[in-house]
N, CA, C and O atoms as a CHARMM CRD file, in Angstrom:
* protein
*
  188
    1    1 UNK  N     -7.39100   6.80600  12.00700 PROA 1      0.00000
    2    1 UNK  CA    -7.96500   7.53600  10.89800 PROA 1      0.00000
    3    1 UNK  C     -8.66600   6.59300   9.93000 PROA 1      0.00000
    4    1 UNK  O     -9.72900   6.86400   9.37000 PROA 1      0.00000
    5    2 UNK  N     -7.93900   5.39400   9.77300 PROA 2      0.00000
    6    2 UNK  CA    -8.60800   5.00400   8.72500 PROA 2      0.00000
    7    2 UNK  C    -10.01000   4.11400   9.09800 PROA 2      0.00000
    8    2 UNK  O    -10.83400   3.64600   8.31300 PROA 2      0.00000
    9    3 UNK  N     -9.97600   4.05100  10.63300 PROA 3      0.00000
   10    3 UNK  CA   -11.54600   3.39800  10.75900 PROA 3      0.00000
   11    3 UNK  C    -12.44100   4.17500  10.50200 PROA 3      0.00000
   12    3 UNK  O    -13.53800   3.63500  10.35400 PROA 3      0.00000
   13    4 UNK  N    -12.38500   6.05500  10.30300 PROA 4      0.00000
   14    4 UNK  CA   -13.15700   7.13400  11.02900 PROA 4      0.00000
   15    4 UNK  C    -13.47000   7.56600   9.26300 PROA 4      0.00000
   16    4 UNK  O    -14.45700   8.24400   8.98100 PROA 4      0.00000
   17    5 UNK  N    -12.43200   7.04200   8.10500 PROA 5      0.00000
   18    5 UNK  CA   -12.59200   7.51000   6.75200 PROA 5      0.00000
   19    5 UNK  C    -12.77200   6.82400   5.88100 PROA 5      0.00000
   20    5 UNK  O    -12.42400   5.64600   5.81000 PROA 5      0.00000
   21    6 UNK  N    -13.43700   7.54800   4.95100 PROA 6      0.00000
   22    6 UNK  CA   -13.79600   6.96700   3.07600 PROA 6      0.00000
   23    6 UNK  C    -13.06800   7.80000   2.64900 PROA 6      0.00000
   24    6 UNK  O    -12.63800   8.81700   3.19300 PROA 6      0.00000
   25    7 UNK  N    -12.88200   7.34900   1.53800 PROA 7      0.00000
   26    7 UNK  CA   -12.46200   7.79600  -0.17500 PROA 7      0.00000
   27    7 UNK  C    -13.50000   8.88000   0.06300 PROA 7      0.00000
   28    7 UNK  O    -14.60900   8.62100   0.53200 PROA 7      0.00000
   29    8 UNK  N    -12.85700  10.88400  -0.48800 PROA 8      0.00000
   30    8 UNK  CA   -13.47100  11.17800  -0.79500 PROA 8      0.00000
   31    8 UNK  C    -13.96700  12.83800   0.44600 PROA 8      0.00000
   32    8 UNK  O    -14.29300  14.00900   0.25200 PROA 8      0.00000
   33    9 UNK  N    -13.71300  11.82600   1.79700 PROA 9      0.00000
   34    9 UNK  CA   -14.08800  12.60300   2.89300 PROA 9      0.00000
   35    9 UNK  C    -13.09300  13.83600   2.83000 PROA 9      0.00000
   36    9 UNK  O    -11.94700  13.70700   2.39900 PROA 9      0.00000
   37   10 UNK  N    -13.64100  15.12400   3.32000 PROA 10     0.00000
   38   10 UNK  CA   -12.56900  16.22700   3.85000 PROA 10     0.00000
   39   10 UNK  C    -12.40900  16.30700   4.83000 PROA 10     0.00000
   40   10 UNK  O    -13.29500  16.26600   5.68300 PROA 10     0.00000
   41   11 UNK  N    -10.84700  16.49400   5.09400 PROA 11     0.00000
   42   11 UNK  CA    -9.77000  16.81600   6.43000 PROA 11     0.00000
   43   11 UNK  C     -9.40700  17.53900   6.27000 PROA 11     0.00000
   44   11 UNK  O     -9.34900  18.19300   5.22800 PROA 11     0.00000
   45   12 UNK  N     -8.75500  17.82600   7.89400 PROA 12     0.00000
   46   12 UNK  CA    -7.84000  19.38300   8.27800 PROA 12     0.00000
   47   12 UNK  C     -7.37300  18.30800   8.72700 PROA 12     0.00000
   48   12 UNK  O     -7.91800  17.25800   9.06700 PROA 12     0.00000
   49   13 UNK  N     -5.65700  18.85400   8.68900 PROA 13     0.00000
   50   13 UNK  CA    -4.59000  18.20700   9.63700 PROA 13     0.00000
   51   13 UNK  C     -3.56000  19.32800  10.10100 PROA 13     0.00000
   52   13 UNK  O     -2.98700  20.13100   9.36500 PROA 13     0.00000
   53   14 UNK  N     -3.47500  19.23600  11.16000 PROA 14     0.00000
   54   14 UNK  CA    -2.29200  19.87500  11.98900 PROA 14     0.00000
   55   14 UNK  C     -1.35400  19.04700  12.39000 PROA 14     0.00000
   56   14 UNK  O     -1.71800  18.19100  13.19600 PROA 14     0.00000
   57   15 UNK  N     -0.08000  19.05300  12.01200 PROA 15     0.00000
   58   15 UNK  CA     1.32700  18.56700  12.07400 PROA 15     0.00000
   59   15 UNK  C      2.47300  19.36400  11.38600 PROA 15     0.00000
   60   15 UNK  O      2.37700  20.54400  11.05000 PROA 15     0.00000
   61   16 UNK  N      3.56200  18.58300  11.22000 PROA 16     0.00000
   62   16 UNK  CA     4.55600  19.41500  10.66700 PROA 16     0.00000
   63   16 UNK  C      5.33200  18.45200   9.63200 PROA 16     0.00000
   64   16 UNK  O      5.22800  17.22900   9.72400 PROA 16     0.00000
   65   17 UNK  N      5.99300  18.97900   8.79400 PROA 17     0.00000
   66   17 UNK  CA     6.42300  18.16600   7.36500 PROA 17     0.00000
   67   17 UNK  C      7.95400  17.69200   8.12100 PROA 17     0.00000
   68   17 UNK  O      8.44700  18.14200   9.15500 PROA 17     0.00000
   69   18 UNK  N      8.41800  16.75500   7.31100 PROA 18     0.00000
   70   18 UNK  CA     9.57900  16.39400   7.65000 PROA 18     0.00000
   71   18 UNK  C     10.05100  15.95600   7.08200 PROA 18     0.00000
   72   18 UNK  O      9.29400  15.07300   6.67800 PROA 18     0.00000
   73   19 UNK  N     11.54800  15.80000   6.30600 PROA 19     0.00000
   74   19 UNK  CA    11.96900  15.24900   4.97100 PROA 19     0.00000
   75   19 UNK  C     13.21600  14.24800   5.78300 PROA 19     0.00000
   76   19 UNK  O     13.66500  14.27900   6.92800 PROA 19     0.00000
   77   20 UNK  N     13.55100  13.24500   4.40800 PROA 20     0.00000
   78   20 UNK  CA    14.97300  12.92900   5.31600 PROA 20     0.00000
   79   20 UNK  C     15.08700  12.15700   3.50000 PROA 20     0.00000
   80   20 UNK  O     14.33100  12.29000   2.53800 PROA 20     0.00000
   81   21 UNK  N     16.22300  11.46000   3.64700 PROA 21     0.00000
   82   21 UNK  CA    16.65800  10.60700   2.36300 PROA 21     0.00000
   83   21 UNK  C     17.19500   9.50200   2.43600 PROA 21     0.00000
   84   21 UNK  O     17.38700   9.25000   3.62500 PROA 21     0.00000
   85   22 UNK  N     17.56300   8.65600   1.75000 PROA 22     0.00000
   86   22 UNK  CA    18.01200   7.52400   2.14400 PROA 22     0.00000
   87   22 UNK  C     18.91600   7.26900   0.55700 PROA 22     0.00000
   88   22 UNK  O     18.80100   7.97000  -0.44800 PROA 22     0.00000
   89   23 UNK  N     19.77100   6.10400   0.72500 PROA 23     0.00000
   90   23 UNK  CA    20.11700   5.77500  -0.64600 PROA 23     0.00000
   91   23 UNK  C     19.66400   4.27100  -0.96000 PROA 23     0.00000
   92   23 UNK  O     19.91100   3.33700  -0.19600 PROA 23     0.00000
   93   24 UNK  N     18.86600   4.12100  -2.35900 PROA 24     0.00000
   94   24 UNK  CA    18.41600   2.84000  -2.31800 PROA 24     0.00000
   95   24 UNK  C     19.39300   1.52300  -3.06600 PROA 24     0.00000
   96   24 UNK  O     20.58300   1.66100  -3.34800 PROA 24     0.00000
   97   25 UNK  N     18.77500   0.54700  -3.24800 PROA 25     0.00000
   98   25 UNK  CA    19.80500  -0.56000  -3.15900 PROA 25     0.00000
   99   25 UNK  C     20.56400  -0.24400  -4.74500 PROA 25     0.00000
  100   25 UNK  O     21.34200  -1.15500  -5.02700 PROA 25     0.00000
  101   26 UNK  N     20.49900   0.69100  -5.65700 PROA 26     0.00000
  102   26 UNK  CA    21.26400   0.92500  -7.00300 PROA 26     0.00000
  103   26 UNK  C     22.17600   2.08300  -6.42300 PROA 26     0.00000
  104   26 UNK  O     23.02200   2.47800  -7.22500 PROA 26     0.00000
  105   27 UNK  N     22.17000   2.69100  -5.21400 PROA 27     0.00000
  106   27 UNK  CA    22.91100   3.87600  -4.90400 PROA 27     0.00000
  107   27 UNK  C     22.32800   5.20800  -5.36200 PROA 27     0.00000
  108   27 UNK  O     23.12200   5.93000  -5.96500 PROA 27     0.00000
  109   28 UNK  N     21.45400   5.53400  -5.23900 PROA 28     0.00000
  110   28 UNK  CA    20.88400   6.31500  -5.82000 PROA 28     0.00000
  111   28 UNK  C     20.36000   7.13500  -4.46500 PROA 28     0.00000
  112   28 UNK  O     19.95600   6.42300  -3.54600 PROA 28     0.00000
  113   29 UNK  N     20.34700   7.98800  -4.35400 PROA 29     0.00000
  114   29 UNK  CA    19.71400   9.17600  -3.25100 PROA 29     0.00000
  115   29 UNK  C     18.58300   9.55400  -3.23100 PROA 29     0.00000
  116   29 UNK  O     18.41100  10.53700  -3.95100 PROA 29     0.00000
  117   30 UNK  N     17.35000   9.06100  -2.50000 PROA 30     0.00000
  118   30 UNK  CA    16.11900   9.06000  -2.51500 PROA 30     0.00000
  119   30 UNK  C     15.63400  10.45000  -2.09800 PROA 30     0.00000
  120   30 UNK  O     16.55000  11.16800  -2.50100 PROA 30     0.00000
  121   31 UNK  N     14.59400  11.36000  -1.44300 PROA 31     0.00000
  122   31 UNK  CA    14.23100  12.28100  -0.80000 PROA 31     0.00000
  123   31 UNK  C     12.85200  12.01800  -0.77800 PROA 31     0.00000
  124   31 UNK  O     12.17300  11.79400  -1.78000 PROA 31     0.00000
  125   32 UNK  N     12.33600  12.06000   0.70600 PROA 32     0.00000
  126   32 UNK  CA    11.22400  11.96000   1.18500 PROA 32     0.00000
  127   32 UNK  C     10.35400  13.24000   2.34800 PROA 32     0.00000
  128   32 UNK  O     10.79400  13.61900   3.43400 PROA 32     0.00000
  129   33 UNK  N      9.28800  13.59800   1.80200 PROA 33     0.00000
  130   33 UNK  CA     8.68700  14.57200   2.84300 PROA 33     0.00000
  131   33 UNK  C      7.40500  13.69100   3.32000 PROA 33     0.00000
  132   33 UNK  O      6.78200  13.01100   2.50500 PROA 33     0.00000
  133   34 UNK  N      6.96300  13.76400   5.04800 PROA 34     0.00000
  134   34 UNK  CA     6.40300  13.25800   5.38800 PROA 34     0.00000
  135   34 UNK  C      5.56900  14.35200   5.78700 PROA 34     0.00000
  136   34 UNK  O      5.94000  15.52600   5.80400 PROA 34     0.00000
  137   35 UNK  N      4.37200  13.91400   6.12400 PROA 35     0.00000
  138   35 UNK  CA     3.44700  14.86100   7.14400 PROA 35     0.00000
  139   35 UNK  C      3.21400  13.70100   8.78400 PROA 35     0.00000
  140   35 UNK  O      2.38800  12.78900   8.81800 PROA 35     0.00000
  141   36 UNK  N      3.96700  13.99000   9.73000 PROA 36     0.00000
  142   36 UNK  CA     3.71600  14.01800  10.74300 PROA 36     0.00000
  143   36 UNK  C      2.52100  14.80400  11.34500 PROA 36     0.00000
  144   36 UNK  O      2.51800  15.98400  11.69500 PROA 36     0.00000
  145   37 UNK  N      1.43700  13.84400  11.39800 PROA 37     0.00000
  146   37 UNK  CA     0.03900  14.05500  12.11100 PROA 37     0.00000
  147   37 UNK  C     -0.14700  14.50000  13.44200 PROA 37     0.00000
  148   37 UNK  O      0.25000  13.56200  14.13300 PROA 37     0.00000
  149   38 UNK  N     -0.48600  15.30800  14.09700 PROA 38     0.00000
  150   38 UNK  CA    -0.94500  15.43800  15.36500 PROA 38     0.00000
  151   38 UNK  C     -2.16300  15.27300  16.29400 PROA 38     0.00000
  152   38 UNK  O     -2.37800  14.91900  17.45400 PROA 38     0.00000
  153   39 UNK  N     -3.00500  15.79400  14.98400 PROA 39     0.00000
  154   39 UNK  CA    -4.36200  16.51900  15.09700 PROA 39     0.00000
  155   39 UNK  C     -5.06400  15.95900  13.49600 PROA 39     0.00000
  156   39 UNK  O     -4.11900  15.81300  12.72100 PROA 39     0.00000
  157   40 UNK  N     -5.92400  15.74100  13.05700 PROA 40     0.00000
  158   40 UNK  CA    -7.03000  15.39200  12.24700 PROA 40     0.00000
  159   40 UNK  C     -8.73100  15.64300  12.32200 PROA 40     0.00000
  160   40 UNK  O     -9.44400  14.85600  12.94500 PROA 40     0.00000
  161   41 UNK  N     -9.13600  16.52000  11.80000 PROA 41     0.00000
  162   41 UNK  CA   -10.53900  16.89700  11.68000 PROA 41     0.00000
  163   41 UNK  C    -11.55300  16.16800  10.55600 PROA 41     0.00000
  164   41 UNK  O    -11.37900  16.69700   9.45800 PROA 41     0.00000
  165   42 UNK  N    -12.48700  15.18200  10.52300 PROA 42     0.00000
  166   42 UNK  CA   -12.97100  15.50600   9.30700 PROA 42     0.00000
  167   42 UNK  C    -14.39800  16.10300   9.12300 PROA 42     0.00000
  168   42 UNK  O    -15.45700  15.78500   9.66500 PROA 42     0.00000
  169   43 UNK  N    -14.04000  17.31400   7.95600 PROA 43     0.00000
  170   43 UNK  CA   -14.95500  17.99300   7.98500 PROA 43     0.00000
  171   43 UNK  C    -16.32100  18.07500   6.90200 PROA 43     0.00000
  172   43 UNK  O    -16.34000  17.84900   5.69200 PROA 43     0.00000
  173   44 UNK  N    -17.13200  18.37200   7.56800 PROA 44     0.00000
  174   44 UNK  CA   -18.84100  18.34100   6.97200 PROA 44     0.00000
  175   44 UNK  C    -19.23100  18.96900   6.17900 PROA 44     0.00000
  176   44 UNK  O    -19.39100  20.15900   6.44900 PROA 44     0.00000
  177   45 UNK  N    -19.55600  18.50500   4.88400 PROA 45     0.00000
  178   45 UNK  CA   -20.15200  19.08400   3.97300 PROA 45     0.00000
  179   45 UNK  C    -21.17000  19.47300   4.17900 PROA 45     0.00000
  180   45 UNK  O    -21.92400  18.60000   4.61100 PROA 45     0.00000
  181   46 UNK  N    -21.86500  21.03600   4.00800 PROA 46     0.00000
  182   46 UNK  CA   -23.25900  21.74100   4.24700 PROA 46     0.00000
  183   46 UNK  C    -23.94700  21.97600   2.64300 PROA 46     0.00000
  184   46 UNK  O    -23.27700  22.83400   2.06900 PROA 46     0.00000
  185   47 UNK  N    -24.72400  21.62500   2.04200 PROA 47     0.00000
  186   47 UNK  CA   -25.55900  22.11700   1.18500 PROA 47     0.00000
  187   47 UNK  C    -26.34300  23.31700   1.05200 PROA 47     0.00000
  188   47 UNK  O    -27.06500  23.47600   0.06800 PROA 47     0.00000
């Protein structure tokens, strides 16, 4: 993706979200959602 993009460009992405957590080094309970990519479009601006 990032050879194919600029700052700025529009995408479609098809994937699915995915969370998980971790605890960081103060003990503290993080929470993270990811987007797992499958598929990426980028799409064309028409005037």
């Amino acid at each position: 993706m990032a050879e194919s993009l600029t700052k700025g460009n529009e995408i479609a992405i098809q994937g699915k979200l995915t969370s998980r957590s971790y605890e960081d080094k103060d003990g503290v309970t993080r929470y993270i959602t990811e987007i797992l990519v499958n598929e990426f479009y980028k799409l064309n601006k028409t005037a």
